[in-house]
C-alpha positions as CSV (number, residue, x, y, z in Angstrom):
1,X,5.7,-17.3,12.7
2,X,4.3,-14.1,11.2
3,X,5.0,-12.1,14.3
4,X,8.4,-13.4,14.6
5,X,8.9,-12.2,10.7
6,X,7.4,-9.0,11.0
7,X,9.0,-7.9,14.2
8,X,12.5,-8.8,12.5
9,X,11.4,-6.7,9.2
10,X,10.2,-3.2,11.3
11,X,13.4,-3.8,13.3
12,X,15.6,-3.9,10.3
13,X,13.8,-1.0,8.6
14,X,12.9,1.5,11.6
15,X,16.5,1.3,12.0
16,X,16.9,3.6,8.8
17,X,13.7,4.6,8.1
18,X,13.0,7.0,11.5
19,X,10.2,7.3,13.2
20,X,7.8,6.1,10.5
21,X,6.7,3.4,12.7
22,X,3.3,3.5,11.7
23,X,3.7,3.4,7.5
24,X,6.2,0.9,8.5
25,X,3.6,-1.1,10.7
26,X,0.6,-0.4,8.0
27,X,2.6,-0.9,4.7
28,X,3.4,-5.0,5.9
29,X,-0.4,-5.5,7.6
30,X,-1.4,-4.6,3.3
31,X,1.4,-7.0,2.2
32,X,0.9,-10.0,3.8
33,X,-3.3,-9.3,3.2
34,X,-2.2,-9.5,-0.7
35,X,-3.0,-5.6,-1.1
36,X,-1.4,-2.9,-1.8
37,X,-1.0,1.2,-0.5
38,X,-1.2,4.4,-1.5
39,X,1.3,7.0,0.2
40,X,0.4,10.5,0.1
41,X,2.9,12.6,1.6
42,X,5.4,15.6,0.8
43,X,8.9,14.5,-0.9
44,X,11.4,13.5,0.7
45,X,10.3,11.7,3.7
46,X,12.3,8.2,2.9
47,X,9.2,6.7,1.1
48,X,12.0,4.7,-1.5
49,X,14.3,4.1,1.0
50,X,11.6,2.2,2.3
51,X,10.4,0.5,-0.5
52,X,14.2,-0.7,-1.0
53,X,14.5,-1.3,2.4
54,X,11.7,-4.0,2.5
55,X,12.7,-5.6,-1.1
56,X,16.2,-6.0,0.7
57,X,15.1,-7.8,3.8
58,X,12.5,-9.9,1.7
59,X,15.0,-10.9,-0.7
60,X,12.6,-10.5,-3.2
61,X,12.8,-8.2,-6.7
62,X,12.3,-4.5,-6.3
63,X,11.7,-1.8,-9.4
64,X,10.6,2.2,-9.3
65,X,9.0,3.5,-11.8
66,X,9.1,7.3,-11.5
67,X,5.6,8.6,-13.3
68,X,5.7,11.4,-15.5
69,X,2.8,13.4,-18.1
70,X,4.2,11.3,-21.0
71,X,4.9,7.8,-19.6
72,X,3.0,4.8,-21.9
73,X,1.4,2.1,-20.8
74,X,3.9,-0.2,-22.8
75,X,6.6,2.0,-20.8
76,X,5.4,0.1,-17.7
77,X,3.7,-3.2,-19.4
78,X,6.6,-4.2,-21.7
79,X,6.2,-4.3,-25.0
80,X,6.8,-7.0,-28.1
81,X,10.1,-6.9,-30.1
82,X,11.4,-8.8,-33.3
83,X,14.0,-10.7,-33.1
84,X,15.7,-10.7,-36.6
85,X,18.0,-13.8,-35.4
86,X,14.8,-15.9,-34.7
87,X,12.6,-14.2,-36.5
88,X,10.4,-14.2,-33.8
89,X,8.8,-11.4,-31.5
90,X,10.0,-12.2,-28.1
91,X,8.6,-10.0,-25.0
92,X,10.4,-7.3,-23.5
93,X,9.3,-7.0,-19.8
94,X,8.5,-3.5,-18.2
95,X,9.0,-2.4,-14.8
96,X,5.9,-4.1,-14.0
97,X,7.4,-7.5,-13.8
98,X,8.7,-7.3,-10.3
99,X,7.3,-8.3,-7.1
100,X,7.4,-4.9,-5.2
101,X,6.9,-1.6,-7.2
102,X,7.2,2.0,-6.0
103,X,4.6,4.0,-8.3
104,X,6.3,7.4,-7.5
105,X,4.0,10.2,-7.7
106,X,1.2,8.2,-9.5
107,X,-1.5,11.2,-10.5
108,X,1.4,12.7,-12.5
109,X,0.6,10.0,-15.3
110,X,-2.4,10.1,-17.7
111,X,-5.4,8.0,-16.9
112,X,-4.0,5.5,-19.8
113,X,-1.1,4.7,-17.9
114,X,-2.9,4.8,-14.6
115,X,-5.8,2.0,-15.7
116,X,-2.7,-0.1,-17.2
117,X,-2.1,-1.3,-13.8
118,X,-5.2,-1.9,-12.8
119,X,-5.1,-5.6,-14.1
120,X,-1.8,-5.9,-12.5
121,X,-2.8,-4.8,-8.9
122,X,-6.1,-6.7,-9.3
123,X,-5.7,-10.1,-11.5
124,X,-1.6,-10.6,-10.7
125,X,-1.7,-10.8,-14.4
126,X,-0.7,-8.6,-17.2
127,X,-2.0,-9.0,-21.1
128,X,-0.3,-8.1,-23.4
129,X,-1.4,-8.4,-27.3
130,X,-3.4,-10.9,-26.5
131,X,-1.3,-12.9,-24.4
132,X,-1.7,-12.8,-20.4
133,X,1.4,-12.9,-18.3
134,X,0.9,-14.2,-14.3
135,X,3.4,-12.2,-11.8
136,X,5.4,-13.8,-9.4
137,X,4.1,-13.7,-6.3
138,X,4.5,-11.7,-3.9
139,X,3.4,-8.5,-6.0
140,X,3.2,-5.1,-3.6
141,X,2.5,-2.0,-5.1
142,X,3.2,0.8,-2.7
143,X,2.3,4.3,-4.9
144,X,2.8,8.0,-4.0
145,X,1.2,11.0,-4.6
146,X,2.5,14.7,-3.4
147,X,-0.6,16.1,-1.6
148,X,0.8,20.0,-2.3
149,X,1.0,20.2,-6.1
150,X,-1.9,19.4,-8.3
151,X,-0.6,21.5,-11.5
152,X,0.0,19.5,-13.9
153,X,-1.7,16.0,-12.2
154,X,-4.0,13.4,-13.1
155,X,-6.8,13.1,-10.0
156,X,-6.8,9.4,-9.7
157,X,-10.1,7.8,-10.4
158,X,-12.4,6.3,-7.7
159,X,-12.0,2.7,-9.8
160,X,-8.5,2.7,-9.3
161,X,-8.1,4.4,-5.8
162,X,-10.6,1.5,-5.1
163,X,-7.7,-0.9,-5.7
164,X,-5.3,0.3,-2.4
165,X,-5.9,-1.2,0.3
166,X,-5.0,1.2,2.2
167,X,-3.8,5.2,2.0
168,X,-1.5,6.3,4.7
169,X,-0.6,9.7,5.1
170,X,2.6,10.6,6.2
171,X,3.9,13.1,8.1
172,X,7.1,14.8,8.8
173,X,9.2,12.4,11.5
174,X,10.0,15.5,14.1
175,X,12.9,17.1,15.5
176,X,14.7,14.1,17.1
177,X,14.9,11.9,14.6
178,X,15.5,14.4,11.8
179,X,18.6,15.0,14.0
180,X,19.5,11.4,14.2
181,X,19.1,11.3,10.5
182,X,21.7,13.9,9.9
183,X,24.2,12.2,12.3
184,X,23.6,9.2,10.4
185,X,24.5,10.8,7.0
186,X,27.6,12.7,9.0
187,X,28.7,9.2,9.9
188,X,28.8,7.8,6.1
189,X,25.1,6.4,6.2
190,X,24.0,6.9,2.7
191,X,21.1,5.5,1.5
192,X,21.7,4.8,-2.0
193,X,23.9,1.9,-0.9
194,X,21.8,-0.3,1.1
195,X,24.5,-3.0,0.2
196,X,26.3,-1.3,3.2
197,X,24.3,-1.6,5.8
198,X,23.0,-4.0,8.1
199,X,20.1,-4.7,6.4
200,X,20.2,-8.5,5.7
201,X,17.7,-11.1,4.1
202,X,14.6,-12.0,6.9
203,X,12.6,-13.9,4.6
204,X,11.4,-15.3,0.8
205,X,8.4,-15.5,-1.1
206,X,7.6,-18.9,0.5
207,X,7.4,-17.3,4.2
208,X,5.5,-14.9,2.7
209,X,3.1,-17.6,1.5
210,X,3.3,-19.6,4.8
211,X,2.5,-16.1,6.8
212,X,-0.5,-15.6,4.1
213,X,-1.5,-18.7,5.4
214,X,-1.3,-18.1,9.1
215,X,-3.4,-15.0,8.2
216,X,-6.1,-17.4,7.3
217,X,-6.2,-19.2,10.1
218,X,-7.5,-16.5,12.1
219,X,-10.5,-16.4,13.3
220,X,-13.7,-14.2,13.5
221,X,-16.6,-13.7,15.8
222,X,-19.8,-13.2,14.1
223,X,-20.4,-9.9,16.2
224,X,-17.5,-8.5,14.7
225,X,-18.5,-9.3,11.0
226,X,-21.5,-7.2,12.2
227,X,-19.2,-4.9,13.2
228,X,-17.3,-4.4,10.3
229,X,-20.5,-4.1,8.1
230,X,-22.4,-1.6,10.3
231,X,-19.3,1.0,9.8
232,X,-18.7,0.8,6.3
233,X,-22.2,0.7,5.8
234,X,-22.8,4.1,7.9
235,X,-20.0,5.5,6.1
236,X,-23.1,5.5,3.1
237,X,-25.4,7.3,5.1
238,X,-23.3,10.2,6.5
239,X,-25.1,14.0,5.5
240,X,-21.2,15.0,4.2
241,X,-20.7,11.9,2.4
242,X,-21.6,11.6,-1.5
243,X,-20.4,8.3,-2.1
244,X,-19.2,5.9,0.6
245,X,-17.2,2.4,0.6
246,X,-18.2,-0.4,-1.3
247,X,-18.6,-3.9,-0.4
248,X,-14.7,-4.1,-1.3
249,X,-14.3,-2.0,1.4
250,X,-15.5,-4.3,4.3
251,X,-13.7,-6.7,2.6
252,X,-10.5,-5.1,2.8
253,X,-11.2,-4.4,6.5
254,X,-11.6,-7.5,7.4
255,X,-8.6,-9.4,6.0
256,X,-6.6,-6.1,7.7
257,X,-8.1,-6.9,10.5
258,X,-7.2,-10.5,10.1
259,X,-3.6,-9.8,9.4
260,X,-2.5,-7.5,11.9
261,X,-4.2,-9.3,14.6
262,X,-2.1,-12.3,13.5
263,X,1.1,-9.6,13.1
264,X,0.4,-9.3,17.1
265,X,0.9,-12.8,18.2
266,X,-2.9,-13.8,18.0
267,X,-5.3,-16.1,16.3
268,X,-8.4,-14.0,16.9
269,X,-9.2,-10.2,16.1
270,X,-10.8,-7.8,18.4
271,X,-13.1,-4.6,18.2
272,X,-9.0,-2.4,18.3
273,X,-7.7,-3.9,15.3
274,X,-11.1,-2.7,13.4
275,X,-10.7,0.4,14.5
276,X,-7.3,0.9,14.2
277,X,-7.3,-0.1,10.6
278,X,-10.6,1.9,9.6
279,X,-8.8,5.6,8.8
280,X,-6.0,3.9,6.2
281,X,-8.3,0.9,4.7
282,X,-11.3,3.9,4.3
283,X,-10.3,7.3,3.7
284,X,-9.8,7.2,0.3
285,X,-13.3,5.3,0.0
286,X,-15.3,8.1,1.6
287,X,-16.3,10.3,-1.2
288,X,-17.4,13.9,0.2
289,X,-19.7,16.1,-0.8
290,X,-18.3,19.5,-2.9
291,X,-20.0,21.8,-0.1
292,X,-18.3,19.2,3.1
293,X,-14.8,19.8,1.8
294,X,-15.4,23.7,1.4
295,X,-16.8,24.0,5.3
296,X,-13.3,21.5,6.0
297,X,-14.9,18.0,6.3
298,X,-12.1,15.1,6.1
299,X,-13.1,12.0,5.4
300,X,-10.7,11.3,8.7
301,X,-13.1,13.3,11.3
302,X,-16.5,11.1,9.4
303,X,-14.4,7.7,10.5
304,X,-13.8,9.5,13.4
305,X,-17.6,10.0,14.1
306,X,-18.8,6.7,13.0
307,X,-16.2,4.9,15.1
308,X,-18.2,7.2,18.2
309,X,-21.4,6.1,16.8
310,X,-21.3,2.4,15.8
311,X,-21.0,0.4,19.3
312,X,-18.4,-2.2,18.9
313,X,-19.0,-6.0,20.4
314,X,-18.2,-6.9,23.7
């Protein structure tokens, strides 16, 4: 089932969303695995028009919260109101209440804000004076973060960077399909008006739960637990590295693993699907050190090396 569901939903959106296969392939591997991503890329490179995109062929509810230096928790929490009718103080939801949110440009709010959705990604829950609110399921956080300007940002913290499953970078989609782009737009295409378009309901929260399911079922050799283990643990022992992943690390690894091996028709994963998933589900795990970064260390080439290094099962 999950196959047939997530072929339909990149078919739908790489129809408008060009060559962006990959965020496109990575973003749904983190969303049926019950995680969420971080996007770092320049502006303008569709990353709402995806977002939309997916809320509109999941049928589910879709917000964007656009993060600025004076943005208040309670601006994205909701706050309590009085109600002078019922004399009562009845809840007015924030942005946060939906089931997939685009944090754009996350690291321009202050840490306050930032840690305000940490509950959120991590419990499904949100308290507020005292009083804890569950989300409706499924909740995807997809947040983004322009790699260019750091004047006037907030670096995120390791604690909450922790929280994505995944950061994908993205790139610029090249010279063919920026061309097919502007033929789109010359042909009416415009992409505040989804309604418009062929995008059309694939899904609902309850195949979503059903695929969660499926993602379950798959099953794990015990070499490639070892597997999974021995590269996030190397990632700890690496000269460049200051701090590697955490045990939440492997874990997200594996269900990714899980998940797209079960988006690829199969009930088993293999050695590929770790490695194809290490970069996004580690880079922003791998903590260099100040002198790595200067001598132009990535976090990408140490993944890189340890994937060389650690011999995968047979």
């Amino acid at each position: 089932m999950i196959k047939t569901l997530t072929d339909n939903i990149k078919n739908q959106i790489n129809a408008y969303v060009l060559n962006q296969e990959t965020m496109t392939e990575l973003s749904l591997v983190a969303m049926f695995a019950g995680g969420h991503v971080l996007l770092e890329g320049v502006p303008g490179l569709a990353k709402t028009l995806w977002v939309k995109s997916l809320a509109r062929v999941l049928d589910v509810g879709c917000k964007r919260v656009q993060f600025t230096s004076d943005l208040m928790p309670s601006d994205i929490l909701g706050t309590k109101v009085y109600n002078q009718q019922s004399s009562v103080f009845e809840l007015k939801k924030g942005p946060l209440f939906t089931q997939i949110l685009l944090a754009d440009e996350i690291n321009r709010t202050p840490p306050k804000t930032q840690s305000a959705l940490l509950e959120a990604m991590e419990e499904r829950a949100i308290t507020i004076d005292g009083e804890t609110h569950t989300l409706t399921e499924p909740f995807f956080v997809m947040a983004t973060q322009n790699p260019i300007e750091y004047e006037g940002t907030y670096p995120l913290p390791e604690a909450l960077t922790d929280r994505f499953m995944m950061k994908v970078v993205l790139t610029y989609p090249g010279v063919a399909a920026e061309k097919q782009l502007l033929q789109m737009y010359h042909q009416g295409f415009d992409a505040t008006l989804l309604s418009e378009t062929s995008l059309r309901p694939a899904a609902n929260a309850r195949d979503i739960a059903e695929a969660r399911r499926e993602v379950q079922a798959v099953t794990v050799e015990d070499g490639l637990f070892n597997y999974i283990v021995s590269v996030v643990e190397t990632t700890r022992r690496m000269g460049a590295v200051q701090y590697g992943a955490s045990p939440r690390g492997s874990v997200a690894l594996l269900l990714a693993s899980k998940t797209y091996a079960a988006m690829q028709g199969r009930d088993f994963v293999i050695p590929d699907d770790v490695r194809f998933l290490a970069a996004p589900v580690l880079r922003h795990r791998v903590i260099l050190k100040p002198e790595a970064e200067i001598e132009g260390i990535t976090p990408d080439g140490i993944i890189d090396t340890i994937l060389g290094q650690v011999k995968a099962p047979r």
